[in-house]
Each structure stands twice: as C-alpha cells, then as structure tokens.
C-alpha positions in Angstrom: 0.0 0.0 0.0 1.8 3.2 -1.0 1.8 6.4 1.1 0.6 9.6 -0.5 3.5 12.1 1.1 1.2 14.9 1.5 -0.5 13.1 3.9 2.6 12.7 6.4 1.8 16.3 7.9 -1.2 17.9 8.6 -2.6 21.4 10.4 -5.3 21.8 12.6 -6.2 25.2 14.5 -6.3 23.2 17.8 -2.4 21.6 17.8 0.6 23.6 18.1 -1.5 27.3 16.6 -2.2 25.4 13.7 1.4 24.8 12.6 2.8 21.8 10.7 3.0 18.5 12.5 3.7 15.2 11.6 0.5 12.9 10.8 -1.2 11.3 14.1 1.4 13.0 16.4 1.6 16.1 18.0 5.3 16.8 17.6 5.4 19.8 15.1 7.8 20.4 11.8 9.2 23.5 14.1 10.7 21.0 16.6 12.1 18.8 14.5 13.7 22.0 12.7 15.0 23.0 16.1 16.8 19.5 16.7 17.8 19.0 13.2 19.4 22.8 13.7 21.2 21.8 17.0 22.9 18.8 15.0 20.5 15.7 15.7 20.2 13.5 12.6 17.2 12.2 11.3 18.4 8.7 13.1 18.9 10.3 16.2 15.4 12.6 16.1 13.6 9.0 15.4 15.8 7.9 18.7 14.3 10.6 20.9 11.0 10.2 19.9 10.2 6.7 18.8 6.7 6.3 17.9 7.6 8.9 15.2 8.3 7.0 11.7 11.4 7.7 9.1 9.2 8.7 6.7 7.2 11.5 9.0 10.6 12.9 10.3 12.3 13.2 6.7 8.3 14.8 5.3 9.2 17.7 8.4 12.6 18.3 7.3 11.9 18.3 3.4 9.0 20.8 4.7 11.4 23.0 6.5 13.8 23.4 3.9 11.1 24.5 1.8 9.8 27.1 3.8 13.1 27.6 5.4 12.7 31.5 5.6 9.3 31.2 6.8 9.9 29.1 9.8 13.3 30.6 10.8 11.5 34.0 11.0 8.5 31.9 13.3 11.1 30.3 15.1 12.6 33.8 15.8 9.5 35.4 17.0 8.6 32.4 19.1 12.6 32.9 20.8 11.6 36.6 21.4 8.3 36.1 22.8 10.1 33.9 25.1 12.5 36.4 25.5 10.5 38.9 26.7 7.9 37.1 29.1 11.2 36.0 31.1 12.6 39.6 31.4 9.0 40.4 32.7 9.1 37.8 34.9 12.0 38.5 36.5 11.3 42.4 36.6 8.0 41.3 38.5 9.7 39.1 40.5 12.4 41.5 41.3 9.8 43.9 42.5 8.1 41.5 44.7 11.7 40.9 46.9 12.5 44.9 46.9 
C-alpha cells in the first residue's frame, strides 16, 4: 500500500497554533527543525521520539527546507516572545523581593 506524502503532515487550528505537525502526532515540523538545527540527525530525532516514523521525520525536514525563511522568522519570533515574558518575569519578581 503506497503512502501519499502529502498526507505525512497535517494542520489543525487546535495543535501547536495550527502549525505543521507530523501525521497522528503532536510533535510539530518546528521542533524537529529545532533539533535538526542543533545537530540531531534524522536517526537520532527517530531515537528521541520513537513512535515517530522515518518517513514523517524526513516529510518535516523536506517541509522545513522548503519554507526555510518562513519558519526561521517563526522560530525567531517564538525565541523573542520567550524572550520577553522572562525579562518580565523577572522584573515582577524582582519587584516583589525589593
């Protein structure tokens, strides 16, 4: 039975803001970028997270590459956002021990 590749990764509004994920599984094409971009290889991704399948992990990274610019520039916002809920974090919780 053959597998259609468009239907390794789907969207829904409800999982991950609607962003890419791999079919059946909640584990999005952004995190797979992320470990791919700190040096994992597809091997080692598929060790970490073993009920994902060969085919699902390499559908995320030929996804990323194609829309490289796109997700880099999500990826950055997402590191930002991050960014700036922990400085106002810790100016809240700076003001609380003054």
């Amino acid at each position: 039975m053959s597998i259609e590749i468009g239907s390794l990764l789907t969207r829904s509004p409800e999982i991950r803001h609607g962003r890419p994920c791999i079919a059946g599984t909640g584990i999005s094409v952004h995190r797979i970028a992320i470990l791919y971009k700190m040096g994992l290889t597809p091997d080692e991704i598929l060790a970490k997270y073993e009920h994902l399948s060969a085919a699902g992990v390499y559908a995320a990274l030929a996804y990323y590459h194609a829309n490289q610019a796109e997700i880099e520039a999500e990826l950055a916002a997402d590191e930002a956002e991050a960014d700036r809920l922990e400085s106002e974090w810790y100016q809240v919780r700076n003001s609380q021990v003054a």
